[in-house]
C-alpha positions in Angstrom: 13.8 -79.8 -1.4 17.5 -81.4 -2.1 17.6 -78.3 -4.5 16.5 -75.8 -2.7 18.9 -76.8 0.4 22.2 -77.2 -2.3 21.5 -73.6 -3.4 21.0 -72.7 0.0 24.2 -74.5 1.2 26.6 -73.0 -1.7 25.3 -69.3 -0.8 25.5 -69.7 2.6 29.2 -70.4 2.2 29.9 -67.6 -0.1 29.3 -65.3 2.5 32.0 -64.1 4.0 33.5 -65.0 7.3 33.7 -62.0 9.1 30.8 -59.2 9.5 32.9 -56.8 6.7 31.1 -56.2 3.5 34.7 -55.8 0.9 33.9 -59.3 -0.4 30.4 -57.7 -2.0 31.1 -55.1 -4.5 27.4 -54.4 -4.5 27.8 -53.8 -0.7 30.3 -50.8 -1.0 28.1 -48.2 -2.6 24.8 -47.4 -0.1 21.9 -45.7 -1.8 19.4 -44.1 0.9 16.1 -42.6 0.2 15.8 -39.1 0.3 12.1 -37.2 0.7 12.3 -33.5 1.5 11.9 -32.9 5.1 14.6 -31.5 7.6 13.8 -34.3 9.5 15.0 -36.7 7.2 18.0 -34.7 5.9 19.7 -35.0 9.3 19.2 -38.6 10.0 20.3 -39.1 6.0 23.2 -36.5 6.9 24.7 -38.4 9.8 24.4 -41.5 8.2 26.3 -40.4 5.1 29.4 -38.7 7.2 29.8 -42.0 9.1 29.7 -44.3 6.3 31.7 -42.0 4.0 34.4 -42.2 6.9 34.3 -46.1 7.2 35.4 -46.4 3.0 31.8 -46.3 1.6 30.4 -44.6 -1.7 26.7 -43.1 -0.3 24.3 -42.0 -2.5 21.2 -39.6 -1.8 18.2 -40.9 -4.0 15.4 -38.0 -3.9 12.3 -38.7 -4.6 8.5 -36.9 -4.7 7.2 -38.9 -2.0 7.0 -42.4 0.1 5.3 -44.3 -2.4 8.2 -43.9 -4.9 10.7 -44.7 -2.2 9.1 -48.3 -1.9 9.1 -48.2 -5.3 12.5 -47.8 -6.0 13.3 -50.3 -3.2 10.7 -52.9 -4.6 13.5 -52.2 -7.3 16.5 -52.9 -5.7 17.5 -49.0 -6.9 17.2 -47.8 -2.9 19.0 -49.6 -0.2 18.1 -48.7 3.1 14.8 -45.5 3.7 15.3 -44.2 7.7 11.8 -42.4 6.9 9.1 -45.0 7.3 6.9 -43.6 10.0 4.0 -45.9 11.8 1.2 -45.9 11.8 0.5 -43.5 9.1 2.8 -45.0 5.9 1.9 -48.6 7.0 -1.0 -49.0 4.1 1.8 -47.5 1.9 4.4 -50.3 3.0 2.1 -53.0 3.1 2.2 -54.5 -0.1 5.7 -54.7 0.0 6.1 -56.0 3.3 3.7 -58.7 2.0 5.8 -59.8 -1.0 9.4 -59.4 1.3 10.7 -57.1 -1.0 11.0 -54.3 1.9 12.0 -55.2 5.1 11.8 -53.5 8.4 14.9 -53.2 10.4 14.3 -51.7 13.1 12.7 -48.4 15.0 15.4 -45.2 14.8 13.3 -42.9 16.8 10.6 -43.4 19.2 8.2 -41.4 20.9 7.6 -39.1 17.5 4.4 -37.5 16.4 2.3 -37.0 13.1 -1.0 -35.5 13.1 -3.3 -32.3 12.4 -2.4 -29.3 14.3 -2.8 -25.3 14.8 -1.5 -22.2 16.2 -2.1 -22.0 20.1 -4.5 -19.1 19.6 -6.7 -21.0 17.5 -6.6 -23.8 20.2 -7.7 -21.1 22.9 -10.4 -20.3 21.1 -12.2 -23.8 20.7 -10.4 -25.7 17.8 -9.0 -28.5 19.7 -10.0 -31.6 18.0 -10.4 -32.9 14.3 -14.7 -32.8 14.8 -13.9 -28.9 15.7 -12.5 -28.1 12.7 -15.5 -27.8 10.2 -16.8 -24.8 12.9 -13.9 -23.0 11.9 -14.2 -23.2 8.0 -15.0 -19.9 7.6 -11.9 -18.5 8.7 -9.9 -21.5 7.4 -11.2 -20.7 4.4 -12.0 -24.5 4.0 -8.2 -25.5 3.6 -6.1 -28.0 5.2 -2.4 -27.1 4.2 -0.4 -30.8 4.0 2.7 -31.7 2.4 4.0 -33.1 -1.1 1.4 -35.1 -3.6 1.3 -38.8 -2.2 2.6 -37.9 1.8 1.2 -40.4 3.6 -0.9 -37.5 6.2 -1.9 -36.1 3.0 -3.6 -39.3 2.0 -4.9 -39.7 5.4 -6.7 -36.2 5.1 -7.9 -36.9 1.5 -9.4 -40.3 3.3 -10.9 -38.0 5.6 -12.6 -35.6 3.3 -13.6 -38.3 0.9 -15.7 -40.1 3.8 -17.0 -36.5 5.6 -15.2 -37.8 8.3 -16.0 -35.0 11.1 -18.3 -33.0 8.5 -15.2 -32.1 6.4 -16.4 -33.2 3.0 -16.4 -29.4 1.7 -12.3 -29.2 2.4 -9.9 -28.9 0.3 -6.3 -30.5 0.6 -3.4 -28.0 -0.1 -0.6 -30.3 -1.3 2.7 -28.5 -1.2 6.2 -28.7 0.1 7.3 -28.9 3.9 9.1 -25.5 3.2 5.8 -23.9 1.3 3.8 -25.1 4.4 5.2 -23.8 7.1 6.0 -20.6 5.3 1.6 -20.2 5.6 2.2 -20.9 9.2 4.5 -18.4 9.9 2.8 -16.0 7.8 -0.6 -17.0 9.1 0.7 -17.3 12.7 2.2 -13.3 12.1 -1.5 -12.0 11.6 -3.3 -14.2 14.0 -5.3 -16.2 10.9 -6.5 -19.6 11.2 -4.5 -22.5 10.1 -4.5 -26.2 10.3 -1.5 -28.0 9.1 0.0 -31.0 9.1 2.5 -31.3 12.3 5.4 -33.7 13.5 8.1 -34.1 16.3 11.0 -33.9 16.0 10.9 -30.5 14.0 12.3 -27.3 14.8 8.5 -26.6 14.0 7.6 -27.1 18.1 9.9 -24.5 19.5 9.3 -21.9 17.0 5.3 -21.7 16.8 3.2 -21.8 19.7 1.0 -24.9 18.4 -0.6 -27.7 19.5 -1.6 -30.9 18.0 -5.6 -32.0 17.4 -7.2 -34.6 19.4 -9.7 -37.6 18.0 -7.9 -38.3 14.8 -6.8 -42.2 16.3 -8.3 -43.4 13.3 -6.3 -42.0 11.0 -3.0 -40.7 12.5 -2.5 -42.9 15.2 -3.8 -42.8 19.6 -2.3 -40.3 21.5 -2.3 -37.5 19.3 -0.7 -39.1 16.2 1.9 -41.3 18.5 4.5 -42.5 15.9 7.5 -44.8 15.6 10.3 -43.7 12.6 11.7 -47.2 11.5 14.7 -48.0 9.1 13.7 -49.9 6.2 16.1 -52.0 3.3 15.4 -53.5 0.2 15.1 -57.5 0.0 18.2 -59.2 0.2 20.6 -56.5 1.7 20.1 -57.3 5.4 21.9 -60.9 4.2 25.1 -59.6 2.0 25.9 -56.4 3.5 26.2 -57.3 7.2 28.4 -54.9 8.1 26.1 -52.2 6.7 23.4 -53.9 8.3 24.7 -53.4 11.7 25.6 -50.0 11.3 21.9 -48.8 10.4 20.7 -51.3 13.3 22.4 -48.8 15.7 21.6 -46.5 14.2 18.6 -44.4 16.5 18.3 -41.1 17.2 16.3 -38.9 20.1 14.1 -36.1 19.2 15.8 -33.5 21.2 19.2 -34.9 18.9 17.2 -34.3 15.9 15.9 -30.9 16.6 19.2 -29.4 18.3 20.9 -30.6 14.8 18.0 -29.2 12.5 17.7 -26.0 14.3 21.3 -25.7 13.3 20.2 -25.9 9.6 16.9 -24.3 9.1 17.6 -21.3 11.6 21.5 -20.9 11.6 21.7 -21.7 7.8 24.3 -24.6 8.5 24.8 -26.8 6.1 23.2 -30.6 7.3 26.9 -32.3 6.5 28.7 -29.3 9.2 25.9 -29.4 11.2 25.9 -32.9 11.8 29.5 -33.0 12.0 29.8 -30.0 14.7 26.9 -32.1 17.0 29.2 -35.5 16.4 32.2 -33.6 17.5 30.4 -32.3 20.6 28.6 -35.9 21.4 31.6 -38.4 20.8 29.9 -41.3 23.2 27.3 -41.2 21.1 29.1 -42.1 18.0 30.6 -44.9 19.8 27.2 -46.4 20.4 26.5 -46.0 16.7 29.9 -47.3 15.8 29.5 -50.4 18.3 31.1 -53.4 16.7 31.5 -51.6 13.0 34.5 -52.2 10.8 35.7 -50.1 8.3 34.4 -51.5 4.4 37.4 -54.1 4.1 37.2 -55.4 7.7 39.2 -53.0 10.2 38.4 -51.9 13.6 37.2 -48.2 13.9 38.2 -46.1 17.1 35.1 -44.2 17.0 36.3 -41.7 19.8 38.8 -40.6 17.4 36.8 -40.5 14.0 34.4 -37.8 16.3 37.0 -36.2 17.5 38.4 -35.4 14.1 35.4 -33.7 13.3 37.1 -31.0 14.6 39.5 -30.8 11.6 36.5 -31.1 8.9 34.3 -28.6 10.3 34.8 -25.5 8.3 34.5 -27.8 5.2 
C-alpha cells in the first residue's frame, strides 16, 4: 500500500496545475471514432472545427462498425467515440466497461430513438408492431434491411431471428450501409412496396419519409419505441491527463432538431459537414459559448467564444 500511494502521490503531482493540456504531448493530438452515419459525421464535424480552432491536431479514425471502435479504444488507438447509443450497444460496451478500459463520460443527446420502422402506408395497413411483421412476409419478401456487419440493431435483429422471436425465424438480415439502406426506402417508398428498416432520430430520415417506428420491441431496442440516450465515451486514462480536453467533450451535447437542421444541410443541400457545421455555429454563437464554457486554448489561454463563432463568417466558403 506505501507503494501504491508513492506512485500515486508522484503522478498526482505531475499533473499540471491548471486545467490546459500543453504539458501532455499525448494530449495535443485527439483521435475520435468515426462509423458512417450522418449522424455521427456532424457531432464528429463540430467537434473537430472547435478543437482545431483551440491549437489541436484531430484525427478521424473510421471504422466498419462499434465493436472495432471499442477495440481500438481498448487500444488506446481511439480517444474519445460520441456514438455509443443505450440501450442497444450496451452488450457491446460491456466488457470494456468491466475492465475500465472505456469509460462513459457523459450523455451528448437525449431523447433519441433506435428501433424497427416502416413507411406510413405500411403502418395504415396493419404493420404496426414487431409481432406484425411476419403477416407481412410475403410482400417484404422476408427481409429486414439494417445497417453495416456488426451494428449493434443489426445484432439485435439477428438475436431476433435466431430465437423466432415474433415468428421471424424465416427472415433474413440485409446488412449494408446507412446510404445503401435508405436508398431501398426511398425507392421502395416511390412504388408503395413494403419495407422495414432500421430507423433513428435525429436523422434527416424523419422529415423526408412518412414513417413510423414499430411497437413491442422493449426487449431488444429499448421501451418507448427504442428510447435511446447517445453518450460520449474515452479511452482509460484520458479523462485524467487531458483535462482540458475532457471538459470540452463534457459540454459537449447536442439537440436533435441541432443535429437534423445541420445534416439536412449535408445530405440534401450537398454541404460539406466542416461548412455546414460552421455556417450553423456562425448562426447559433450562444450556443458555442456553452460548449466553450471554461475551455482554454491547448497551451492554457482564455477563448472568447463569441468571437471564434463569429469568425465563422470569414471561413465559410472554405
Amino acid at each position: 500500500m506505501k507503494i501504491l500511494s508513492y506512485t500515486c502521490l508522484l503522478l498526482c503531482l505531475a499533473l499540471p496545475a491548471r486545467a490546459d493540456d500543453s504539458a501532455a504531448s499525448a494530449c495535443r493530438t485527439v483521435t475520435i471514432g468515426v462509423v458512417d452515419w450522418t449522424d455521427l459525421h456532424v457531432a464528429n464535424g463540430i467537434a473537430q472545427e472547435l478543437l482545431q480552432r483551440l491549437g489541436y491536431r484531430v484525427e478521424l479514425s473510421e471504422q466498419p462498425a462499434t465493436p472495432q471502435i471499442f477495440s481500438q479504444m481498448d487500444a488506446a488507438a481511439i480517444d474519445v467515440f460520441l456514438g455509443y447509443w443505450t440501450p442497444a450497444m450496451s452488450e457491446i460496451a460491456r466488457p470494456y466497461f468491466q475492465q475500465n478500459s472505456v469509460l462513459n463520460l457523459t450523455g451528448n443527446l437525449q431523447n433519441a430513438r433506435w428501433t424497427l420502422a416502416v413507411p406510413a402506408y405500411l403502418y395504415d395497413q396493419g404493420l404496426q408492431s414487431f409481432g406484425d411483421i411476419v403477416r407481412f412476409s410475403e410482400q417484404l419478401d422476408g427481409r429486414i434491411y439494417g445497417l453495416e456487419k456488426g451494428s449493434s440493431g443489426n445484432a439485435a435483429v439477428l438475436d431476433m431471428i435466431r430465437q423466432n422471436a415474433f415468428g421471424l425465424q424465416d427472415f433474413t438480415l440485409i446488412e449494408t450501409s446507412e446510404r445503401l439502406m435508405l436508398a431501398q426506402v426511398r425507392g421502395r417508398s416511390r412504388r408503395h412496396e413494403a419495407i422495414v428498416f432500421l430507423g433513428w432520430q435525429p436523422h434527416p430520415m424523419n422529415q423526408h419519409y412518412e414513417m413510423r417506428y414499430l411497437s413491442g420491441g422493449d426487449d431488444y431496442f429499448g421501451p418507448d419505441y427504442g428510447h435511446a440516450t447517445v453518450n460520449t465515451t474515452v479511452r482509460r486514462g484520458f479523462s485524467v491527463n487531458c483535462p482540458n480536453l475532457t471538459r470540452f467533450f463534457t459540454n459537449l451535447t447536442f439537440t436533435a432538431p441541432m443535429e437534423e437542421a445541420i445534416m439536412d444541410q449535408t445530405t440534401n443541400g450537398f454541404v460539406p459537414v466542416d461548412r455546414a457545421v460552421r455556417i450553423w455555429m456562425h448562426a447559433n454563437p450562444q450556443q458555442v459559448s456553452q460548449w466553450l464554457d471554461g475551455i482554454t486554448d491547448i497551451d492554457g489561454n482564455p477563448v472568447d467564444a463569441l468571437a471564434l463563432a463569429q469568425a465563422m463568417e470569414v471561413t465559410l466558403g472554405r
